[in-house]
Each structure stands twice: as structure tokens, then as C-alpha cells.
N, C-alpha and C positions, 0 to 999 in steps of 0.2 A: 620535238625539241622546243622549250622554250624560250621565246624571246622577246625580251624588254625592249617597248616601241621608242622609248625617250632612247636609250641609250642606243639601239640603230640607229638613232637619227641621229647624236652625236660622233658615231663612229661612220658614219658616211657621209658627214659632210667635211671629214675631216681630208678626203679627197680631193676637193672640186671647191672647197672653202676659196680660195683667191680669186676665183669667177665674180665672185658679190663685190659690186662697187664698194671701195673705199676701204676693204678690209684687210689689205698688204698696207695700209700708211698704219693702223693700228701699231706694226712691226719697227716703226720710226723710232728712234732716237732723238723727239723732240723734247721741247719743255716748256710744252704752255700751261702746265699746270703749276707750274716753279710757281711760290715755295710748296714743297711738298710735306702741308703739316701731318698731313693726318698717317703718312708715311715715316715721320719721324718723331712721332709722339710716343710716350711707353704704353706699354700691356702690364695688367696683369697675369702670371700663370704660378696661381696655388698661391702659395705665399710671396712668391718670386717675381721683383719687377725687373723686365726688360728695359733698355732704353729708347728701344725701336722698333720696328715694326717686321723687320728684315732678318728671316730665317737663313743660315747656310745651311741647304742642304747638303746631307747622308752621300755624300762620295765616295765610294769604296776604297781604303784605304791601303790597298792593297799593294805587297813588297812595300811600305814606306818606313814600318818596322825594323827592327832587329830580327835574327832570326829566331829566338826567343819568345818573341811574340814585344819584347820592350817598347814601347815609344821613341823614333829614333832622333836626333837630331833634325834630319829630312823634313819627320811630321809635324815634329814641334813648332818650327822656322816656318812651315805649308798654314799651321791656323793663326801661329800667330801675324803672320799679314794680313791674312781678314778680320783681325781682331783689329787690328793697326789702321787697318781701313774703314770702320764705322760699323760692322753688323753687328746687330743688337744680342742677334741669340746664333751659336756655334753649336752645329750638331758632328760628331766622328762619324765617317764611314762603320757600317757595320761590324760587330765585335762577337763573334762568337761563342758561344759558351757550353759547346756539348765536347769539346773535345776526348777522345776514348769511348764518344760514344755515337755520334755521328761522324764518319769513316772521313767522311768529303772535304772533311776543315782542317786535317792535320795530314804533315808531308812525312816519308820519312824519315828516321831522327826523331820523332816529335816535334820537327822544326813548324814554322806556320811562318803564311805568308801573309795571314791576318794578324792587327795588334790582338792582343789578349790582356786580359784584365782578371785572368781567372788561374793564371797558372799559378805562381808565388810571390816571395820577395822580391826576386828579380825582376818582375815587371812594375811594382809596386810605383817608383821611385819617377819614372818616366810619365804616370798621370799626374800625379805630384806637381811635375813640373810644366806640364799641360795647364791643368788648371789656374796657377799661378800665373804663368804667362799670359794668358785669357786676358785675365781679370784686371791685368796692369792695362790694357785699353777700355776697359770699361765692356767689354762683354761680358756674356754669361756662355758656357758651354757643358752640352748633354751627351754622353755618351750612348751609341746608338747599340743595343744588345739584339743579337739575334739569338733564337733557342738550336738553331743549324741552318744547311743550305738543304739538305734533306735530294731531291730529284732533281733540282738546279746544281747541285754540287760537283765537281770534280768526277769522275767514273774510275778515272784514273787508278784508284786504292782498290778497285778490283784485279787489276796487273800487281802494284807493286807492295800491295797488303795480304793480297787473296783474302778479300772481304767486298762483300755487298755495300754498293750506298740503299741508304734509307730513305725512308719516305713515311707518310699515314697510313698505307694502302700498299697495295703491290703495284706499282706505278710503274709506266718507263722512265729511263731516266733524258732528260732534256738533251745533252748532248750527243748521246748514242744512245736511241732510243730501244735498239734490242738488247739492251742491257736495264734488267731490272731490279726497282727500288723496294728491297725486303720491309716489311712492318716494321718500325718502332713497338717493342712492347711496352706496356703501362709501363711497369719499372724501371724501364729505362725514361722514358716520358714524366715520370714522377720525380728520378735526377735530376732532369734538365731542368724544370721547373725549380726545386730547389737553387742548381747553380743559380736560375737568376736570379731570385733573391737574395743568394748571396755575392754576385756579383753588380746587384744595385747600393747595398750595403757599403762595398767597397769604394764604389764610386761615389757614396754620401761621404766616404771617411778621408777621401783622396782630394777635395775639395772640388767634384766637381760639382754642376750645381742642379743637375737631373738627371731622369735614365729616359730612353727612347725605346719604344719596343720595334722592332722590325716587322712589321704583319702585314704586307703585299708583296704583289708581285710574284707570289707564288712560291714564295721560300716556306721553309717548316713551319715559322709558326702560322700562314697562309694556307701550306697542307692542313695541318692541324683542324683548323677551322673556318671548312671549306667543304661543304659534303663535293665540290668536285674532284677533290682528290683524298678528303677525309670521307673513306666508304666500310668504317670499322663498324659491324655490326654486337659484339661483344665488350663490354669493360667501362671501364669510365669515360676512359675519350670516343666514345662511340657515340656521343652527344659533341657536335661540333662546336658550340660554344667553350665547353669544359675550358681545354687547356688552355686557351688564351685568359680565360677568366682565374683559374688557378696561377697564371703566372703571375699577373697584377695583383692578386692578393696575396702573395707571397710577398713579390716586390714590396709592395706597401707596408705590409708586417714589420719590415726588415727595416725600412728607411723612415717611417713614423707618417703625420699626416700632412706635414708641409710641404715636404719633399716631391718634387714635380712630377708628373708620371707622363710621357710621352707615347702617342703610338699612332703607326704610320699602316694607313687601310686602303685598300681600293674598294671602293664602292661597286662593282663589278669587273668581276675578270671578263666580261666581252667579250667570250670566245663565243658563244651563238652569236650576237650582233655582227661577230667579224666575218667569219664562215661560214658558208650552206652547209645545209644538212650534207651533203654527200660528201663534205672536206670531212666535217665533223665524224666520220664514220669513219677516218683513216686510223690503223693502229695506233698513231703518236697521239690522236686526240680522241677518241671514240669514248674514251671513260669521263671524260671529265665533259661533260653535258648539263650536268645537275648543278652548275654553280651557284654560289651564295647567290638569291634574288637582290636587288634595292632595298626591299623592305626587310630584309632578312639583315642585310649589313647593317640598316639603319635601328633596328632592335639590339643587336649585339654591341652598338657602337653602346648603348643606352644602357645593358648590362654591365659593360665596360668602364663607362662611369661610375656606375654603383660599386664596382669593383674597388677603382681607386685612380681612370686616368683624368690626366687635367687636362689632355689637348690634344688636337688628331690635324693632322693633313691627311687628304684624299685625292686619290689622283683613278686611275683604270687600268686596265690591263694584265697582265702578266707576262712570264717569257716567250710563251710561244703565241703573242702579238705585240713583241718587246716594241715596236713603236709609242704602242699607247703609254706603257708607263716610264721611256725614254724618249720623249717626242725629239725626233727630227727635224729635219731643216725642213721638208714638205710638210712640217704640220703650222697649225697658225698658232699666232699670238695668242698668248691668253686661252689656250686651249681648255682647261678644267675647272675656266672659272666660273657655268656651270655647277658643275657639280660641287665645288666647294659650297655655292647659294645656296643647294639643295638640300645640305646637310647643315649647315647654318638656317636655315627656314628650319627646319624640324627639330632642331635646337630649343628654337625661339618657341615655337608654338608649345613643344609639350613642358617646357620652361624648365632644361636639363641643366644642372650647375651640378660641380663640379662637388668634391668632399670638402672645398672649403667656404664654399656658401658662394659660388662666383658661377658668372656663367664660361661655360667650356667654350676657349676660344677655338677655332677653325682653321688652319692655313692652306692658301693658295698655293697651287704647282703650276708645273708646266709654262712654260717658254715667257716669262713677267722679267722678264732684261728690260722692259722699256720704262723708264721711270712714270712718263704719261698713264701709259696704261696699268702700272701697279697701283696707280696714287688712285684715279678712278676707280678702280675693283674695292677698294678699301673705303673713296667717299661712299659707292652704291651699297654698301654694306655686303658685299660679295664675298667677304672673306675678312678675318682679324686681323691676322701676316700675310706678308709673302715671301715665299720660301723660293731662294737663288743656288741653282749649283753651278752650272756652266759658267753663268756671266761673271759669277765671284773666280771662277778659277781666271777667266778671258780679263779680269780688271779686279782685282783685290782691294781698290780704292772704289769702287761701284759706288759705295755707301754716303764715304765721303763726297766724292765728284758729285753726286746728285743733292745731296742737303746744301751743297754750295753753287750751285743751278748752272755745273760747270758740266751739262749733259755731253756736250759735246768732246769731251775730253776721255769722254768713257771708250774704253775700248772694248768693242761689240763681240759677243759671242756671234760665231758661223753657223753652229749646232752641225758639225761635221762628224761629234762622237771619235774624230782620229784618238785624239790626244788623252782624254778622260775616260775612256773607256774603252776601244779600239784596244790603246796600248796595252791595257795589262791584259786582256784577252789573248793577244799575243804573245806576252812573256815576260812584259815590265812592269811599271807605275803610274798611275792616274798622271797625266802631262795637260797641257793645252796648247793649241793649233796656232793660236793667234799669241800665246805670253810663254815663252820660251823659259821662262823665268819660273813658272807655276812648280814645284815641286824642286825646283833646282835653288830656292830659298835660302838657304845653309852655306851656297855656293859663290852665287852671284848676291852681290849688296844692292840695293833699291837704286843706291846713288850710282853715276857714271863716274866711275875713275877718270878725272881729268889728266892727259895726257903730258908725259915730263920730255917729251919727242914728237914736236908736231908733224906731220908730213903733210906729203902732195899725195892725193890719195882720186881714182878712178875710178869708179861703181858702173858697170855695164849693164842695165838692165832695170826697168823699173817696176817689177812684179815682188811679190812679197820680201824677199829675200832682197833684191837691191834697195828696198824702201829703207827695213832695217838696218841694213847694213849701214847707209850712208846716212840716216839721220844717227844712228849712235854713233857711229867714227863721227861727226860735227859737232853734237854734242860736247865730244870729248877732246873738241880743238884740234882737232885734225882738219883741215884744207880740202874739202872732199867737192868732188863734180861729179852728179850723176846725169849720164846720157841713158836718154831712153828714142828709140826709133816712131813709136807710137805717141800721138799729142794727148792721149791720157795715161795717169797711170793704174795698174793694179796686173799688168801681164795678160794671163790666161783667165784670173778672176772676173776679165771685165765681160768676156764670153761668158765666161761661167754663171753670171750674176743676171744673164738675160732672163731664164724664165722666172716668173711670178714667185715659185717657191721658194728662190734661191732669194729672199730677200734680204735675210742677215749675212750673207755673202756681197749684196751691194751696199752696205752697211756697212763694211767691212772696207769696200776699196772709197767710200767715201771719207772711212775715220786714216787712209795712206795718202790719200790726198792732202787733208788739213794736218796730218803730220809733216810731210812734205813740205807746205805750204808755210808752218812755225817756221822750222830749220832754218828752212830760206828766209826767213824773216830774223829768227834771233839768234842762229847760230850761223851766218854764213855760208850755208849748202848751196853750190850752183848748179841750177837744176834744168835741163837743155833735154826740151823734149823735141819731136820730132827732129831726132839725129842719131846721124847713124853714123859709130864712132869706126873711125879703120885704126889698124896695127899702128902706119907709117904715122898718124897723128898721132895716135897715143905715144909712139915710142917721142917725136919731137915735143914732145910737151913736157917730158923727162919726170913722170910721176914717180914717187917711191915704190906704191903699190898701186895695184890696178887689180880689182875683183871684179869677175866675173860673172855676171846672173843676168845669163841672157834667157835660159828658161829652155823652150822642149819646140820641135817643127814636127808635123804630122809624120809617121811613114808614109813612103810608097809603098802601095800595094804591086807586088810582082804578079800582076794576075793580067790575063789577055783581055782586049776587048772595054778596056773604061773608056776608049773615045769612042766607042758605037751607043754607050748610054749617058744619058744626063745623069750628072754627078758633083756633089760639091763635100768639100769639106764642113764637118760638124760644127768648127771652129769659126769659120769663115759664113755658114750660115747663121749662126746665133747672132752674130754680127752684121749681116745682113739676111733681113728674113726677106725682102724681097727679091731673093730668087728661089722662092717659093712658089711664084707666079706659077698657076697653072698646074700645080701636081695635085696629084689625089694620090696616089697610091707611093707609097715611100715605105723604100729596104735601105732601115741602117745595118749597116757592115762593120760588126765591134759591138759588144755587148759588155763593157767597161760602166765605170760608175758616166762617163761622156754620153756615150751610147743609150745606156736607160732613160737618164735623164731628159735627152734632146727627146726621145720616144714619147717621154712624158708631156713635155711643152708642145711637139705638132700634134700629140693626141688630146690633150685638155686642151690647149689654148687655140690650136690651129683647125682642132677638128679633121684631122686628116686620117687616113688608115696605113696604118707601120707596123711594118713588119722587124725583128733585129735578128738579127744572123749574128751566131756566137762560135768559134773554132771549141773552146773549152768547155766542161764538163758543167761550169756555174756561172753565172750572170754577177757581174759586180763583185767579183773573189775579193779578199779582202778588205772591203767596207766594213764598215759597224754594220752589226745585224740587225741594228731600228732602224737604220735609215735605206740600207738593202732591202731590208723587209718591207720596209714601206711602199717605195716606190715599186717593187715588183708588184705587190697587192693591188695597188691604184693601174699597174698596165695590164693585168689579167683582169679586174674588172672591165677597163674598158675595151676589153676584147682584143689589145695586141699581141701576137704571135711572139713567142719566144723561141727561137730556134735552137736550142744549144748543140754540140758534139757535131755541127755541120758547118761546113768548109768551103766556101764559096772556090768554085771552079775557074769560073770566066764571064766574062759580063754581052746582053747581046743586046738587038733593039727591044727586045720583046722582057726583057728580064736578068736578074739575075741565076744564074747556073749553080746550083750547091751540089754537093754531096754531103747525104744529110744522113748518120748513124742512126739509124730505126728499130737499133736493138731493144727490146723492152728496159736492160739493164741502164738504158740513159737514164740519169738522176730527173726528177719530174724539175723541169724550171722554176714552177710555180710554187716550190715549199718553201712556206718562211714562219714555218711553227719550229722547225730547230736549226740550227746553224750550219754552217760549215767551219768545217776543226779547220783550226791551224795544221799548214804541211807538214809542222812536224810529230804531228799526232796521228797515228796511225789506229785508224779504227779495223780491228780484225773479223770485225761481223759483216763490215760492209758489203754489198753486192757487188764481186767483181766485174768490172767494165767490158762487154763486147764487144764486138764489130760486127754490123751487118749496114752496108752501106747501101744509097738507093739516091739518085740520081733524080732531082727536081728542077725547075725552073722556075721562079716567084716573080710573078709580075710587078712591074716597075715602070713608073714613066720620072721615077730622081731618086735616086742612089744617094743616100749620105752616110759619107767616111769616118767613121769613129775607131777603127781598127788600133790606134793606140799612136802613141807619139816615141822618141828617141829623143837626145841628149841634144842639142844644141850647141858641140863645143866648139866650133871648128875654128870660130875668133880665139878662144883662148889657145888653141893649140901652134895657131898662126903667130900670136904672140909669144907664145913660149919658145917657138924657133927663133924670134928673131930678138928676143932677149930686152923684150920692148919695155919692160923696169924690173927694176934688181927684186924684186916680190909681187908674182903671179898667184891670186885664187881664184878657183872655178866653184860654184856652191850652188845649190837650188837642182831645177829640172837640170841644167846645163850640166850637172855634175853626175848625177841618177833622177832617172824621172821619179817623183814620190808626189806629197802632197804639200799643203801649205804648213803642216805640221813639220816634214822635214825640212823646209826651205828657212822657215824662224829659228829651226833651231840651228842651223848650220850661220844664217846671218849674225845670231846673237853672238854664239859664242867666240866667230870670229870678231867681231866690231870690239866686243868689250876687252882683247886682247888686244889689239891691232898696238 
């Protein structure tokens, strides 16, 4: 198996990166580079000037359509705030174009949950007015074409088509891997090609103002040309170069020589760097060994030019090491700036310009939210652009607020993946954690409806949800006092925000702070921390409303024997690490996104040996699968136990007591090359679950509780008997435990009604 040394050593120190002095302030929200000329100076690309330097990145736009495939209102209102807020250059979520012929992209009906640009008139009308819109802020925007999703696709259309997804190869398919990806034949592969050129065409005629090829990450046109999953020994595409090269020069044909040609590559899919040989030998991955080399990428990229593109981002990875080409919250700053250098060096040296006599600009990926450190990457000549998806979704204004060196104003991406990705995995549309606002555009207006009804208004709580809530009701002239019990604010985030990785989550409760901190200042919000509000006050203080966001209290565990061991809360230790004193050997109890994480911080930062005990079949159920993925990876390497399908018993001096399911059919903890489906997807090939129990003890000299938390209502319920103002809300954890994603969005949409 071979494997590329630079690129191990990029993919391993993406672990243990926080350890090296000074490298979590990189992740800052400062601004000592203000002004940031070289960040808001224009580009050239082909014929076409940019104004700036600053790519939105390829957000899968997914359900933001019609079911039609149209451009809907939704998505319209979703780019044109970024257009409204400074980005220079606007890329679409990916757009597919094999429909009828890769299975994975169309629902039934014909309906699509992708826009489409390829069906007819009916969708015509909707880029139209895409483009227009754009262009009235001064942006440029490219449409991002994919040739299919190919073995990443849906599997689904094998139930409800009785049809095969596709692939290059006979592949598994990613999400249910005993479900296999039939060959594309040449002629079908020779359509596809076609559409795109005539869906680049469309897009020259529709005024947009380029086309983006989709080529990573391991989608079709990735299969295509990739002998790790292109293993066609017969035909044309049996040279992996071929079809990405036939695509571009169709493209090109089609839209003339000025016309932009975008494409988006990974420099290595990583899978040897990520995995030993013996992972790599597992069904799900055993075939794809053979990946595109460096050198192999960096020839094809050079072919690619010749072909007809003008400009590439480069980032790593694929699905089945989705962190790398999703980076997480555990990944750092500036993570691929790197390898953008690397492909801009070989630019440079073997002196590659583009078909218009220019040289081929480069763009930067990966976690460049900090204006500091995007501006730097650009002085060192690291990269031409830099390409934002998260942060522009987390602050739409990014662009603006930083060429007016109002950094502080910016409101910080978490990289918690809930909201941009998470969601539509589960069944909706690209959203974000931190702006409630991000995709609901159409809905809510930028400005704050000033209120025609002032009130006397109570906010309980000063975790995500009460922050919002009560600077928008003040805002909007409403009379508002928020109590908080705690002398800082941010809730459960400020636990949250302790280890080293989490540092755009401290980020985060510093941008609710000086939120806070405005209000109080220029909108009146009275802001009383360390107090703890009771019913009888509240009711004499005769408020109209009183909202609730007190947030979530740990379970008790019903289990015998926690005072015969040392034991603390997860919560309560983040918070205090020193009652740490003296442990070596630690069993956290709860293997939640809490649970993995504190596992991660006492095994990287504290150096200690942790073990996690989990009741359920997966570790971190429902997280994003880059940042589940991640963290799992980083606690198998460092050797900690993951227990899943075992049940802690009872607790003694000596340990904890489990009965731990030993059946072979327990899912392995440690997979994070494919996912776990949503519950409500039923996979029928799966390995039904056993029982075969067996009785252990795990040594312990401190117990930490992460087993899960409950609702915190029992203020509001107290109030609500005793009728303590004529308008009761409860919202956040206190209403349903969720995330910071459900707590904005439940603040938002109350404040802005109130």
C-alpha cells in the first residue's frame, strides 16, 4: 500500500495540531492586519474581474428548489445576502446533470431535490433571475455542475426504482455498503459529457458568469478520474484522465474562450495516510488503494488547463474520511493552506497560464473564517482567493464587516456541521447553528421590525437562546431583563468551549458576550447575572412575557454504588479540571458528542487513560459525520476503548460494573468510512443485532458522567401554575434537549414575533 510521506504528515498532525504553542490563537477573530488590502483587491479569472478575493463556497443546495428542480425564492433571497454582503465571486451548491442516467440524482415523479439547469423551460427563468440579482451587488456568480453523485448517491432508487446506483467500477455504494455501484457504460458516460457542455452553454446564456466543475471528494466526476475507484480496464474511460478532460473540452466548445471554467480537486483522497493497511483491507475500502498519487493530480490538473480550466481549489479527502474534505471543529485553522502552496509552487515553476494568456489562479479551503489569517495566506502568496462556506452562511456580512476592520462584529462560524450539512442529511436544507436567518432569507427581513407594543419582557437564561432572544426583543424596543444564574454568559457552551479544539465555539460565546454587552449599551437590555430569578419575583414585577431558556441539568443515573467511587460530572469537570487531581485511569459513562469529546481533551491534553462506556449501538448518533468521524479517529488512535452495546451495572471501589454485548454482530465503534443512516432509513442488508452478554469490571480510580442531560423546566412549569404573566415561553434545552442550532432557531423566530 502506498503512501505519501508529506501528506501523512499533514493528515496526522491534524490530531494533535493544538498541542504546538500559539496555534489555537491562529483561530482568533482578530485584526491586526486591518486594512486587508490584498484580501480586497480584484483577480483576474479568464477574461472576468473579480472584485475581491473572497470565494463563497459550493454549499449543497439542497431541497432550496422547487420540486422541479427551479431556482426558488428560498435560494434566490440565500445568495443574494452574500452578494449584499461583499463576496467577490458566488459559487451554487452542486447541480447535476445526469438525470435518467445516474439513478441517485432523481426522486420519484422526476421530482429533484437538486436545482437543475438541465431539464427545460421551466427551470430556465429562476437562473435568470439568480444572475441578475448577483450582479446588482457587484458580485460575479458560477454555477457548480456535477456529471452525478455516482457511489456517494442516494441507494435509495434501488427500493423505490428497482435500479442500480452507479459508479466507474463496481463499487460499494457509501451509504450501504453491501449495496453495489453498476458500471457507467461509455455511452452513457459520453451523454453525460455532452449535457455538460450543454449545460455550461446555458449557464453562459442565462447570464451567469462561469461554470464550476465538481471533481472531489469522490463524486462521479472523482470516480471517473481516480484509478481508486476508476478500475475500467476496456474503452475510453479506462484511461482516468479521459472523462474529466472530455468534459472541459466540450464545456469550452460550447461557451467560447473567455468564458471561465472552474474545477474543484483534491489533491489526494488520503485514504492510505488515514488508515493502516488492515483497515484498508476492510470490504468498504479494500478496492480503492490505488488512489490518484500528488504527482498524478498535479499532471492532470496541467492537462486540465490545456483542456480549458482557468482556476482550481484544492482541498483532500473524500467521503469515507469526510473530515478532511469537511473539516470540523477539531481540525485547525487554515488547515489546506499547504497544499494550496503546493499547487501554486508548481504552477509557478513550470509557468501554467491558463487559455487566456494568465496565470491560473489557486483558491484556499478549509476553516480561513479569520480575516488575520486569510489576509496572511494571500500576503505569503499561499493561495490567490480564499474560498468561505460556513462563515458566509454563520455572517453573510463577513465581507463587508471585515474590509470595514469591524472584525469584531463578525459573527463566528462553530464548524458544528448541525445546520449546513447535518440538516439536509437528515431530511431538510442547508441551515446554520449560529444565524437562524441563513436560508430562511425570503422570510425574515435583515432589519428588526420595531415594535408598535412595547412590553415588560423576562428572559431566563443566558445560553444561546436567552442571548437571542433578549437582544432581538430590545432591539425591537421592547423593555427586556435578562437573568442569568451564572457571572458569565454562553450556558452549557462555556463547558463546552474548554478543550483546545473547541475553539470557534469560544469564539462564539465571546461574539454573545459583546452582543450582550451592545444592547446593554444602546438598546437598554438589563442584564443581571449572577441571579437567580424565582416565580414570586417574577410574578411581582408584573412582566407581559417571561421566556424561558434555562437550558438542560445532567441525569441521575439509577445505578447502585456511585458513592463507593470517585465521580464527577462531565460538565462540572470542564469547568473545573482540577478535580482531576490524582486520576490516571478514567471511565466516562455516556458516549454522546459530551462524552467523546471530554475523552478527547483528558486523552490529548491531560494525558490520561479513558476508557467510554456507551448503552447504544453508535458513539455520537446523530452528529455530522466529519466531525463524529473525526473525533472517533483521533480516540482510536490514541488508544481509548470504546465500549458500545454495554450497560453499566453498578459502580464499586475497584471499578466500574458493565454488562457488555460481546456478540460479534455489535457494529465495530471504530467505522467512520461510512455513516450511520438516519432512523428513519432502514437498511435491509444490515447485520441483525444479537445478544450475547458477559459481565466486566473496568478499572477506575474517577468516574465521569456524561450519560446525557434532561429538560430543565421546572421554573417554567412553576410559573405557569401560578400564572406569573399573561405570556409564558419555554425554548432551547429547557424545552427539548438539542443543539445550539435548535436553541437560535427557536429564539429567533420567537423575538422577531414577540
Amino acid at each position: 500500500m502506498k503512501v505519501n510521506t508529506m501528506v501523512k504528515d499533514w493528515v496526522d498532525s491534524y490530531s494533535d495540531w493544538f498541542l504546538e504553542e500559539g496555534s489555537v490563537d491562529k483561530g482568533k477573530m482578530t485584526d491586526n492586519l486591518y486594512p486587508y488590502e490584498k484580501m480586497f483587491s480584484p483577480i483576474q479569472i479568464n477574461r472576468t474581474t473579480i472584485k475581491n478575493r473572497i470565494v463563497m463556497a459550493p454549499m449543497g443546495n439542497i431541497s432550496m428548489c422547487e420540486e422541479t428542480g427551479r431556482p426558488s425564492d428560498k435560494m434566490l433571497q440565500y445568495f443574494f445576502e452574500r452578494a449584499k454582503g461583499g463576496v467577490g465571486l458566488i459559487t451554487t451548491g452542486l447541480v447535476p446533470v445526469s438525470h435518467g442516467i445516474d439513478h441517485s440524482v432523481t426522486e420519484l415523479g422526476k421530482l429533484s431535490y437538486f436545482p437543475r439547469i438541465d431539464r427545460s423551460r421551466t427551470v430556465f427563468m429562476g437562473w435568470r433571475n439568480l444572475a441578475e440579482g448577483v450582479h446588482a451587488y457587484g458580485s460575479k456568480i458560477f454555477v457548480q455542475l456535477t456529471p452525478g453523485l455516482g457511489r456517494v448517491g442516494n441507494p435509495q432508487c434501488l427500493i423505490t426504482m428497482k435500479k442500480f446506483p452507479k459508479s466507474a467500477s463496481l463499487n460499494p455504494n457509501f451509504y450501504i455498503p453491501q449495496i453495489p455501484c453498476t458500471p457507467f457504460t461509455d455511452g452513457q458516460l459520453k451523454k453525460i459529457v455532452k449535457n455538460m457542455g450543454q449545460a455550461s452553454a446555458d449557464a453562459k446564456a442565462f447570464g451567469l458568469d462561469g461554470v464550476y466543475l465538481h471533481g472531489h471528494e469522490g463524486y462521479l466526476l472523482e470516480q471517473m478520474t481516480n484509478p481508486a475507484f476508476n478500475r475500467r480496464s476496456l474503452g475510453r474511460y479506462s484511461n482516468w484522465q479521459q472523462f474529466g478532460i472530455d468534459c472541459v473540452i466540450d464545456m469550452r466548445k460550447r461557451v467560447g474562450p473567455d468564458f471561465p471554467i472552474m474545477y474543484r480537486i483534491d489533491l489526494s483522497l488520503a485514504l492510505n495516510e488515514t488508515y493502516d493497511a488492515e483497515t484498508m483491507d476492510n470490504k468498504s475500502l479494500h478496492k480503492f488503494k490505488n488512489g490518484r498519487s500528488v504527482k498524478m493530480t498535479l499532471e492532470y490538473m496541467e492537462n486540465l488547463v490545456k483542456a480549458g480550466v482557468d482556476i482550481f481549489d484544492v482541498d483532500l479527502g473524500c467521503y469515507d474520511n469526510w473530515w478532511l474534505p469537511h473539516p470540523p471543529a477539531s481540525m485547525p485553522p487554515g488547515c489546506f493552506l499547504p497544499v494550496s502552496e503546493l499547487v501554486k509552487s508548481y504552477f509557478k515553476k513550470k509557468n501554467i497560464l491558463s487559455n487566456a494568456g494568465v496565470e491560473v489562479p489557486v483558491v484556499a479551503v478549509g476553516k480561513l473564517g479569520y480575516p488575520d489569517l486569510a489576509e496572511q495566506a494571500l500576503r505569503d502568496n499561499k493561495a490567490d482567493m480564499i474560498m468561505l462556506g460556513r462563515p458566509l452562511l454563520a455572517d453573510p456580512d463577513w465581507c463587508n464587516k471585515a474590509y470595514a476592520g469591524k472584525v469584531k462584529d463578525i459573527r463566528p462560524c462553530i464548524s458544528c456541521q448541525e445546520g449546513c450539512i447535518n440538516e439536509f442529511v437528515e431530511g431538510g436544507h442547508p441551515q446554520c447553528a449560529v444565524n437562524p436567518r441563513t436560508a430562511f432569507e425570503h422570510e425574515f427581513p435583515a432589519d428588526f421590525k420595531e415594535t408598535d407594543n412595547p412590553k415588560k419582557i423576562a428572559v431566563i437564561g443566558g445560553g444561546p437562546a436567552g442571548v437571542m432572544t433578549s437582544t432581538i426583543a430590545a432591539k425591537r424596543g421592547h423593555k427586556v431583563t435578562l437573568f442569568d444564574e451564572s457571572p458569565n454568559l454562553g450556558g452549557k457552551i462555556i463547558a463546552g468551549s474548554v478543550p483546545k479544539i473547541k475553539y470557534e465555539l469560544d469564539n462564539y460565546r465571546q461574539y454573545l458576550e459583546r452582543e450582550v454587552e451592545k444592547s446593554a449599551k444602546y438598546d437598554g437590555l438589563n442584564y443581571k447575572p449572577n441571579t437567580r430569578a424565582t416565580v414570586d419575583e417574577l410574578k411581582n414585577n408584573k412582566y407581559d412575557s417571561i421566556i424561558f431558556a434555562v437550558g438542560a441539568k445532567s441525569m441521575n443515573l439509577p445505578i447502585p454504588g456511585l458513592d463507593k467511587i470517585r465521580n464527577v460530572d462531565a460538565v462540572d469537570l470542564l469547568l473545573n479540571p482540577g478535580k482531576l487531581e490524582n486520576a490516571k485511569n478514567v471511565v466516562i459513562v455516556g458516549g454522546g458528542v459530551v462524552g467523546c469529546e471530554t475523552a478527547q481533551w483528558l486523552t490529548f491534553e491531560k494525558n490520561l487513560n479513558v476508557k467510554v462506556v456507551e448503552m447504544e449501538e453508535y458513539f455520537m448518533n446523530h452528529v455530522c459525520t466529519a466531525n463524529r468521524g473525526h473525533i472517533i479517529y483521533n480516540l482510536k488512535n490514541k488508544g481509548v476503548e470504546l465500549m458500545n452495546c454495554t450497560k453499566v451495572v453498578e459502580f464499586t471501589p475497584e471499578g466500574v460494573k458493565v454488562m457488555q454485548n460481546v456478540s460479534p454482530t455489535v457494529p465495530d465503534p471504530y467505522i467512520t468510512w461510512h455513516p450511520i443512516l438516519p432512523e428513519n432509513i432502514e437498511n435491509p442488508l444490515a447485520t441483525k443485532l444479537k445478544k450475547e452478554d458477559a459481565e466486566k469490571i473496568i478499572p477506575a480510580d474517577l468516574v465521569v458522567l456524561a450519560a446525557g442531560v434532561i429538560p430543565d423546566d421546572s421554573l417554567y412549569y412553576e410559573a405557569l401554575s401560578k400564572n406569573a404573566a399573561p405570556l409564558l415561553y419555554n425554548i432551547g434545552d429547557s424545552f427539548a434537549n438539542g443543539k445550539v442550532l435548535e436553541a437560535t432557531r427557536a429564539a429567533y423566530r420567537l423575538a422577531v414575533g414577540l
